[in-house]
TORGUMI-885622 format. One record per residue: residue in three letters; x, z, y of N, C-alpha, C, O in turn; residue number from 1; chain. Coordinates in steps of 0.2 Angstrom, whole numbers, plus 5000, padded with zeros to 4 digits. Example, Ala and Ser with C-alpha at 12.3 -4.5 7.8 and 13.67 -1.06 7.14 Angstrom:
2
+--------+------+------+------+------+------+------+------+------+------+------+------+------+-----+--------+
| residu |  nc1 |  nc3 |  nc2 | cac1 | cac3 | cac2 |  cc1 |  cc3 |  cc2 |  oc1 |  oc3 |  oc2 | num | chaine |
+--------+------+------+------+------+------+------+------+------+------+------+------+------+-----+--------+
|    ALA | 5066 | 5039 | 4972 | 5062 | 5039 | 4978 | 5066 | 5039 | 4984 | 5071 | 5042 | 4983 |   1 |      A |
|    SER | 5064 | 5035 | 4989 | 5068 | 5036 | 4995 | 5064 | 5039 | 5000 | 5067 | 5040 | 5006 |   2 |      A |
+--------+------+------+------+------+------+------+------+------+------+------+------+------+-----+--------+
***
This chain:
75
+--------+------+------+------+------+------+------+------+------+------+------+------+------+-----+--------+
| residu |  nc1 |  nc3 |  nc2 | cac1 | cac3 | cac2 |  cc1 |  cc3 |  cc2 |  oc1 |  oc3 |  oc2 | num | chaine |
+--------+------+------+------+------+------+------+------+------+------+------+------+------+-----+--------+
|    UNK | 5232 | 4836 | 5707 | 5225 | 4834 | 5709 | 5225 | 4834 | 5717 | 5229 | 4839 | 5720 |   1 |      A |
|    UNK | 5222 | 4830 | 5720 | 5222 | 4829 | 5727 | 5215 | 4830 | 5728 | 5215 | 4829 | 5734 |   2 |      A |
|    UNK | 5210 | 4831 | 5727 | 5202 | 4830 | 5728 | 5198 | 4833 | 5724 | 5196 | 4830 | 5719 |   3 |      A |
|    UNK | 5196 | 4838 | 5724 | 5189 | 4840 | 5718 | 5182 | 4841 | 5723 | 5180 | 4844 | 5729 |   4 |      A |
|    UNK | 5179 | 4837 | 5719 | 5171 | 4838 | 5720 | 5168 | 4845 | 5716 | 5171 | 4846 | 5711 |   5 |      A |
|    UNK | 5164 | 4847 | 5719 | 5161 | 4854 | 5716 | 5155 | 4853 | 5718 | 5152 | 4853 | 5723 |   6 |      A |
|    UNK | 5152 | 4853 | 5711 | 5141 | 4851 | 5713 | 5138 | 4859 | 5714 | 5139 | 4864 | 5710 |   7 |      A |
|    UNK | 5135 | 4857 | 5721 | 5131 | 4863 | 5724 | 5124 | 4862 | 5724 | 5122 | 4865 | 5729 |   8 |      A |
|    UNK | 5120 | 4860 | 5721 | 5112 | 4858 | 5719 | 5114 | 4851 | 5719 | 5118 | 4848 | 5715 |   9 |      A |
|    UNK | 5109 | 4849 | 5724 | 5111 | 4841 | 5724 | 5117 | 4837 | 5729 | 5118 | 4831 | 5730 |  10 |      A |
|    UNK | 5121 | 4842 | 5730 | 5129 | 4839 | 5734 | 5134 | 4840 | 5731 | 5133 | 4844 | 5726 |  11 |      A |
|    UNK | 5140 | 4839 | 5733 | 5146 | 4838 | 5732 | 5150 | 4844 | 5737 | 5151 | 4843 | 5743 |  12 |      A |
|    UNK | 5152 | 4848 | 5736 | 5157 | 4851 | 5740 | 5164 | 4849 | 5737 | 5166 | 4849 | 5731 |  13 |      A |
|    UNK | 5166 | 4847 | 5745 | 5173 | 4843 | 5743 | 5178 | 4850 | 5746 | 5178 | 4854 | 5751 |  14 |      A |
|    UNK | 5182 | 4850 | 5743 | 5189 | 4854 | 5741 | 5197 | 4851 | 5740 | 5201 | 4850 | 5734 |  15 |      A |
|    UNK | 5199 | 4850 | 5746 | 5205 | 4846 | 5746 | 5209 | 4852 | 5741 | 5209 | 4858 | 5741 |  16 |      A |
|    UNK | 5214 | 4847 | 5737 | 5218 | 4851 | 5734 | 5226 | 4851 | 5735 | 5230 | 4855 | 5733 |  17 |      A |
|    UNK | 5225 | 4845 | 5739 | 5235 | 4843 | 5740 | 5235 | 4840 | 5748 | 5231 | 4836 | 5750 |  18 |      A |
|    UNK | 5239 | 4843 | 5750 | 5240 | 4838 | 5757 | 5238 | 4831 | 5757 | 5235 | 4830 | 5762 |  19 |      A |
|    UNK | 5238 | 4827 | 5753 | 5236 | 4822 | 5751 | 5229 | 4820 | 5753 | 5227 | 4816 | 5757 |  20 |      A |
|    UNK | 5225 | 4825 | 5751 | 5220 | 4827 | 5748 | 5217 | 4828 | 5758 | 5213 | 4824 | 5761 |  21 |      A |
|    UNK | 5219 | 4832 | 5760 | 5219 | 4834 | 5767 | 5219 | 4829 | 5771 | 5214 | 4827 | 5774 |  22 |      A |
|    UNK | 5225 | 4825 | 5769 | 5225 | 4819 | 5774 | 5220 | 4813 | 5774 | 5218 | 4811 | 5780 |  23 |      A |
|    UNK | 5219 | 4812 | 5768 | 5215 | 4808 | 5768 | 5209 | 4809 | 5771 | 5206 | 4804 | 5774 |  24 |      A |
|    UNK | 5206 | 4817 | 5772 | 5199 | 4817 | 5769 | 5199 | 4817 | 5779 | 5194 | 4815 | 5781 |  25 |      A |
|    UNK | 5205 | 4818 | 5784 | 5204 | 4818 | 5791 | 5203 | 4809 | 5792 | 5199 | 4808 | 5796 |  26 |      A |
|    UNK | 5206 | 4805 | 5789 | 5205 | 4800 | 5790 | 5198 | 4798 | 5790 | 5197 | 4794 | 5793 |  27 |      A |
|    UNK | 5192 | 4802 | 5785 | 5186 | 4799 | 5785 | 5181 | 4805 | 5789 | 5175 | 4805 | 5789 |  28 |      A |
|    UNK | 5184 | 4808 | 5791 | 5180 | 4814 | 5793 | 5183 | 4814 | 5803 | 5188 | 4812 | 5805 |  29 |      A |
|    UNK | 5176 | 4817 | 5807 | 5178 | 4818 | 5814 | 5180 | 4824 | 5814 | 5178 | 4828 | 5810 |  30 |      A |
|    UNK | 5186 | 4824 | 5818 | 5190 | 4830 | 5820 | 5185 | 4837 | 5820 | 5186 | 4843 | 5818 |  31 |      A |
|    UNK | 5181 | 4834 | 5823 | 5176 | 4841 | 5823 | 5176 | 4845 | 5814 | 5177 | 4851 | 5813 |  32 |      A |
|    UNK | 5174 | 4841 | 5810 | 5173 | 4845 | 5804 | 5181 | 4845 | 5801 | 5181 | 4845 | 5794 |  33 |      A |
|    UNK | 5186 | 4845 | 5803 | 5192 | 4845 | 5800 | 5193 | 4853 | 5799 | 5197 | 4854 | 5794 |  34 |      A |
|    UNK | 5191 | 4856 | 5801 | 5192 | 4863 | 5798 | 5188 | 4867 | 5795 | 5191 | 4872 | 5793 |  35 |      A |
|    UNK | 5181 | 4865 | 5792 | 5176 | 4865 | 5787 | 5180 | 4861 | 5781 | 5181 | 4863 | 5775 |  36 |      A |
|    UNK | 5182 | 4856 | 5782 | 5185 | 4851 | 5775 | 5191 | 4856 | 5772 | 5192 | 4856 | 5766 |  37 |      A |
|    UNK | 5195 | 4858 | 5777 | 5199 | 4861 | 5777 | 5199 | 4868 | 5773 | 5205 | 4871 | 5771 |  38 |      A |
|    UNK | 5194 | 4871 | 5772 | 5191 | 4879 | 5770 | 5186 | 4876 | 5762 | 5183 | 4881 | 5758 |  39 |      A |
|    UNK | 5186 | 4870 | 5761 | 5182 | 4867 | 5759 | 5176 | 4869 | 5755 | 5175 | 4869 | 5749 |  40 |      A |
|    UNK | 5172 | 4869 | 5762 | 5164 | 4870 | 5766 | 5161 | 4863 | 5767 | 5155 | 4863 | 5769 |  41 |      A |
|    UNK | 5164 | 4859 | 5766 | 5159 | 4852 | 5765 | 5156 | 4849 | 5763 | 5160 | 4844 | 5762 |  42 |      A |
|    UNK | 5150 | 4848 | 5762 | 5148 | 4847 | 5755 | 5146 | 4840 | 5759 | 5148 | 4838 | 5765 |  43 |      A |
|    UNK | 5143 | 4835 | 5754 | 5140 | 4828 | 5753 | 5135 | 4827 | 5749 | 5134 | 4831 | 5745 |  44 |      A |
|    UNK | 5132 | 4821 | 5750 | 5126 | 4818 | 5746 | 5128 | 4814 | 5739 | 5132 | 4810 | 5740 |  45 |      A |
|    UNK | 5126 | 4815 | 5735 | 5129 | 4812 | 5727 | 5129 | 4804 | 5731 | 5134 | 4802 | 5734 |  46 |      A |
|    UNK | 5124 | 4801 | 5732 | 5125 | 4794 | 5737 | 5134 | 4793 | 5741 | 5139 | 4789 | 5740 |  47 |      A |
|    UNK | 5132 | 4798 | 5745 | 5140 | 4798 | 5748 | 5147 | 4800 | 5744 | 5153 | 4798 | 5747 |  48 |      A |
|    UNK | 5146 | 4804 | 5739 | 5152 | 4807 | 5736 | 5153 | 4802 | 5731 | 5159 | 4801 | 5730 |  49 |      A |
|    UNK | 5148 | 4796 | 5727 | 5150 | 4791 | 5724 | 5153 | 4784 | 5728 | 5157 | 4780 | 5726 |  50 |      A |
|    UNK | 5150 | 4784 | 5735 | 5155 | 4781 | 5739 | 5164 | 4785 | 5740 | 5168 | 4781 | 5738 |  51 |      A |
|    UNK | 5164 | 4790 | 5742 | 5168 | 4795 | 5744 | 5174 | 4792 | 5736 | 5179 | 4789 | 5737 |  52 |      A |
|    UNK | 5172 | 4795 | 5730 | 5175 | 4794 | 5724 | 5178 | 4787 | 5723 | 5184 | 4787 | 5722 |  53 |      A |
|    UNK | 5175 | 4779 | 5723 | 5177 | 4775 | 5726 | 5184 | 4775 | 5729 | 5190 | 4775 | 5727 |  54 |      A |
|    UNK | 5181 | 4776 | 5734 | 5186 | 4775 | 5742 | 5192 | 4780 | 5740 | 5198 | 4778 | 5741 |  55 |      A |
|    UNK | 5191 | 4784 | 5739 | 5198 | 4791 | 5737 | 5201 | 4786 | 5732 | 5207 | 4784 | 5733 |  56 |      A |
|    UNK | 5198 | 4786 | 5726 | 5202 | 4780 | 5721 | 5207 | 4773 | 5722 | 5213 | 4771 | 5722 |  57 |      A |
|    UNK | 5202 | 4771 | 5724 | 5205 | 4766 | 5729 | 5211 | 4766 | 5733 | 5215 | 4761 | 5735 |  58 |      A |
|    UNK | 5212 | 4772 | 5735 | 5217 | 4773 | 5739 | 5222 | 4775 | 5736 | 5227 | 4774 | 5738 |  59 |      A |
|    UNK | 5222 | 4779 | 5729 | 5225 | 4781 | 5726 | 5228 | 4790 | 5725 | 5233 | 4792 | 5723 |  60 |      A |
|    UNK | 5222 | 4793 | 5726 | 5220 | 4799 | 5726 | 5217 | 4802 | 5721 | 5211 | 4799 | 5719 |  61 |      A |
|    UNK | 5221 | 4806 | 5717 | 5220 | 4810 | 5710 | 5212 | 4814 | 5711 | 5212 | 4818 | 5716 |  62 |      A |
|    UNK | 5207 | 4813 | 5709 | 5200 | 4818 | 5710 | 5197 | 4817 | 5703 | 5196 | 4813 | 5698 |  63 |      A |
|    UNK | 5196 | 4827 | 5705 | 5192 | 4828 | 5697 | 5185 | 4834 | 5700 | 5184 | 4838 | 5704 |  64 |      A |
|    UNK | 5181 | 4830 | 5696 | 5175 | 4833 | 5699 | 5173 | 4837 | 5692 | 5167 | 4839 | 5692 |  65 |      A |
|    UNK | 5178 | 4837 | 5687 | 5178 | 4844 | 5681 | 5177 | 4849 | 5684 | 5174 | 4853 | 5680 |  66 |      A |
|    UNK | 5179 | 4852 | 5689 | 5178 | 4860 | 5692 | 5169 | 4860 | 5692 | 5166 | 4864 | 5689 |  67 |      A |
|    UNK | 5167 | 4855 | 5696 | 5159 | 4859 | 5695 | 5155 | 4858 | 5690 | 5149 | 4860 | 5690 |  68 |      A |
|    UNK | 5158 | 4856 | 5684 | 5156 | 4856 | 5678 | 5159 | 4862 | 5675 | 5156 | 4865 | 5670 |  69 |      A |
|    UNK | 5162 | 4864 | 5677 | 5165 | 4870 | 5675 | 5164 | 4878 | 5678 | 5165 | 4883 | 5675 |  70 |      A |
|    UNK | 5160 | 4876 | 5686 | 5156 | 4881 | 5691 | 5149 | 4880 | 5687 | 5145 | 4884 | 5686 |  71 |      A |
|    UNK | 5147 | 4875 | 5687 | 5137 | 4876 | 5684 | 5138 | 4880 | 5677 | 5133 | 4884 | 5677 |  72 |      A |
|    UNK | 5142 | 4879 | 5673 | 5140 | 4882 | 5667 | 5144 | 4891 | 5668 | 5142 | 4894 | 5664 |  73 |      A |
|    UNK | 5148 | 4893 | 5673 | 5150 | 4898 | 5673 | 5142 | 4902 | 5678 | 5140 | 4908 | 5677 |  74 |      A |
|    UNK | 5139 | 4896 | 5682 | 5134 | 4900 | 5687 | 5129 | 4903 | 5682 | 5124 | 4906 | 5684 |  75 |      A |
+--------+------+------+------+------+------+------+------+------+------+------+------+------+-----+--------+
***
């Protein structure tokens, strides 16, 4: 896995899981929030995380957004 989404209310906390994952996510992020993504403290808007899932695919990056399916029902 290179990518998991984690639903925080209405967003997405993104959670790099692979170098991969890392890499890419500096590619669409400013340097400033590289070390927020990096701790993965970044959350997104369902809007942009369905953009985000997309584009990550696209490129050919493994993402599972089963974790926060698996965080709501543990919360």
């Amino acid at each position: 896995m290179d990518l998991s989404l984690i639903i925080e209310g209405q967003a997405f906390r993104l959670q790099p899981e692979s170098v991969h994952g890392m890499l890419w996510l500096q590619t669409h992020f400013e340097m400033s929030h590289w070390e927020l993504l990096a701790e993965g403290l970044a959350t997104v808007s369902q809007c942009n995380a369905d953009e985000l899932i997309e584009d990550a695919s696209n490129a050919g990056l493994n993402l599972s957004p089963l974790p926060a399916l698996s965080s709501q029902r543990n919360s």
